[in-house]
N, C-alpha and C positions, 0 to 999 in steps of 0.2 A: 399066277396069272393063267387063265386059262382063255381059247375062245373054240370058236366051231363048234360042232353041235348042240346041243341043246343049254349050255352053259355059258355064261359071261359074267367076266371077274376080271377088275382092271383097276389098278389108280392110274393118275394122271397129274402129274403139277403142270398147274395154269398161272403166266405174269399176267396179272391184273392190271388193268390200263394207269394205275397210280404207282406201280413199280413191284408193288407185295406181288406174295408166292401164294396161289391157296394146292391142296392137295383134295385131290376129291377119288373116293373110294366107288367105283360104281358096280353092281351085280346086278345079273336078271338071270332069268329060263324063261326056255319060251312052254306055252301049254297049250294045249288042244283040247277044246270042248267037245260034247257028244257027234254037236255036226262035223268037226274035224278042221273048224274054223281055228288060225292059230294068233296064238297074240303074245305079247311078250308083258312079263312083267317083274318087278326088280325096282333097286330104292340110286339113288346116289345120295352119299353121304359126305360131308367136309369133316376132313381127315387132318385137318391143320394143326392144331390143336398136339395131337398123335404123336405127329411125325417133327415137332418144336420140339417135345417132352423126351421122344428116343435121341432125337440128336445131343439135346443137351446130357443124358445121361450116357451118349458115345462119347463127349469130351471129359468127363469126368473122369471117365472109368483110363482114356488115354493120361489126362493128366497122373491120376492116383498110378498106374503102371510107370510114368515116368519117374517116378518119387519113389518106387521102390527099386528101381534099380540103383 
C-alpha cells in the first residue's frame, strides 16, 4: 500500500447494506499534460472473488498442517 506522491494503491473491505463483505482493489497516478494541468487517473477493481479464494486455501493449508503433526 502505498500513498503520497504521485502514487495510489490501496484495498478496502466495504459491509454492503445487505450484510456481504466486498474487497475493492483501487490504484491511480496522477499525470500532467503539456499545460501542466493535472489529473488523476487509475481503475478500481472488485477483489472479492481473490481474497474468498486466498482465504479458503489459508484454511486448507492450516487444516493439512494440523494433520501432519
Amino acid at each position: 500500500m502505498s500513498h503520497g506522491g504521485n502514487e495510489f494503491d490501496y484495498e478496502h473491505r466495504l459491509l454492503m447494506p445487505d450484510g456481504s463483505i466486498k474487497h475493492l482493489h483501487d490504484f491511480a497516478h496522477r499525470v500532467r499534460d503539456e499545460a501542466g494541468n493535472e489529473e488523476v487517473v487509475g481503475a478500481i477493481m472488485d477483489v472479492t472473488e481473490r481474497k474468498i479464494a486466498e482465504e479458503a486455501i489459508r484454511r486448507s493449508e492450516a487444516y493439512l498442517a494440523k494433520l501432519k503433526d
